[in-house]
C-alpha positions as CSV (number, residue, x, y, z in Angstrom):
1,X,356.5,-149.0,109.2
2,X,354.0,-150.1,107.0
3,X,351.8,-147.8,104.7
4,X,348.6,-148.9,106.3
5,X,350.1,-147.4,110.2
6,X,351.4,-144.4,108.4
7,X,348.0,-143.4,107.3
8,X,346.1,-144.3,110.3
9,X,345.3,-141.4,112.9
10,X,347.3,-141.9,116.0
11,X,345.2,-141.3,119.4
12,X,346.8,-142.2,122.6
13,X,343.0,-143.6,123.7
14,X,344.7,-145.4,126.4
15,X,346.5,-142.2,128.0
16,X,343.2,-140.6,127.6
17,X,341.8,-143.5,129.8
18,X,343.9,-142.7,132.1
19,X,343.6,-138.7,132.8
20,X,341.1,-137.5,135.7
21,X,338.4,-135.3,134.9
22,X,340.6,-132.5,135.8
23,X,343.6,-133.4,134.0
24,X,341.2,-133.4,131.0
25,X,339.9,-130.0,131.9
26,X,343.0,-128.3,131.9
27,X,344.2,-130.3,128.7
28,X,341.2,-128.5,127.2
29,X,341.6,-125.1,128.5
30,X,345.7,-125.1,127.4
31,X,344.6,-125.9,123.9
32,X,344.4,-122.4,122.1
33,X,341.8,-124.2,119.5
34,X,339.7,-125.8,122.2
35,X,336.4,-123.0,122.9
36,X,334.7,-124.4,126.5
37,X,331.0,-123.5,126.1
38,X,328.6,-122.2,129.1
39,X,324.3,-121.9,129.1
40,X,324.3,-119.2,126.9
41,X,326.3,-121.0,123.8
42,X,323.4,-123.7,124.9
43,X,320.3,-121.7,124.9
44,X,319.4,-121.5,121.6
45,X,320.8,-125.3,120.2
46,X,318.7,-127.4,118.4
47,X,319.5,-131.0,117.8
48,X,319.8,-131.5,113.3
49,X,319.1,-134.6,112.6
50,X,321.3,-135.9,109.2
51,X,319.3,-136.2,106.4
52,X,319.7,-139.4,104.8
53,X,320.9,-139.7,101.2
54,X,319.1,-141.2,98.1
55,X,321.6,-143.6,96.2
56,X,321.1,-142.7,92.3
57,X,322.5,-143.5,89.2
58,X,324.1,-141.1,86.7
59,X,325.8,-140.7,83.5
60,X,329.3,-138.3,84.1
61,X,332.0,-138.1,81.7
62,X,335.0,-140.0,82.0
63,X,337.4,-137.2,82.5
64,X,335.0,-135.6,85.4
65,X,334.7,-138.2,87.3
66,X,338.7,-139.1,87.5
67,X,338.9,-135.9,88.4
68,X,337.1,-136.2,91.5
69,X,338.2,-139.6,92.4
70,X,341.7,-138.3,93.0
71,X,340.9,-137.7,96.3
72,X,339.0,-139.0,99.2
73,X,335.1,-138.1,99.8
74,X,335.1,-137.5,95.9
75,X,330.9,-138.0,96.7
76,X,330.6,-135.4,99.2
77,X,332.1,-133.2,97.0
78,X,330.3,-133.1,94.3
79,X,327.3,-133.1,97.1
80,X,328.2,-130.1,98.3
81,X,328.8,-128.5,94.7
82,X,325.6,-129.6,93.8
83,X,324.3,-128.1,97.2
84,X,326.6,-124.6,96.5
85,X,325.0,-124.0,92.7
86,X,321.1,-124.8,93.9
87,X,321.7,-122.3,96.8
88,X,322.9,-120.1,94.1
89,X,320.4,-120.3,92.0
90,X,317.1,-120.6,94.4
91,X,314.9,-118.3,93.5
């Protein structure tokens, strides 16, 4: 098996295909994770749109910045630490 299948998701899309609406159903209702929702979970829904992001340029220090790049979505990291020490600090 090459490293490239072994990292991709496997989805059996085509089984999926296949299943009837209420095979689907009870798929979802045996799945102790899956939470069906009713009118009331609905009621009070608003539709967020995403808001788009502003490409900049910055100066980080060599060190930081391996740091984050040892993993995946290193960007939306330091987004969302970003995000974590304004919310901290509003005033």
């Amino acid at each position: 098996m090459s490293t490239k299948a072994k990292n991709r998701a496997v989805t059996g899309w085509e089984r999926l295909r296949r299943m009837t609406p209420a095979e689907v159903r009870r798929g979802i209702l045996a799945d102790p994770d899956a939470h069906p929702t009713d009118d009331a979970f609905w009621k009070n829904a608003k539709v967020v749109m995403p808001v788009p992001k502003e490409i900049v340029t910055m100066r980080l220090d060599a060190d930081l910045l391996r740091w984050f790049r040892r993993k995946r979505g290193y960007q939306t990291r330091i987004n969302a630490i970003l995000r974590a020490y304004m919310n901290a600090t509003h005033v």
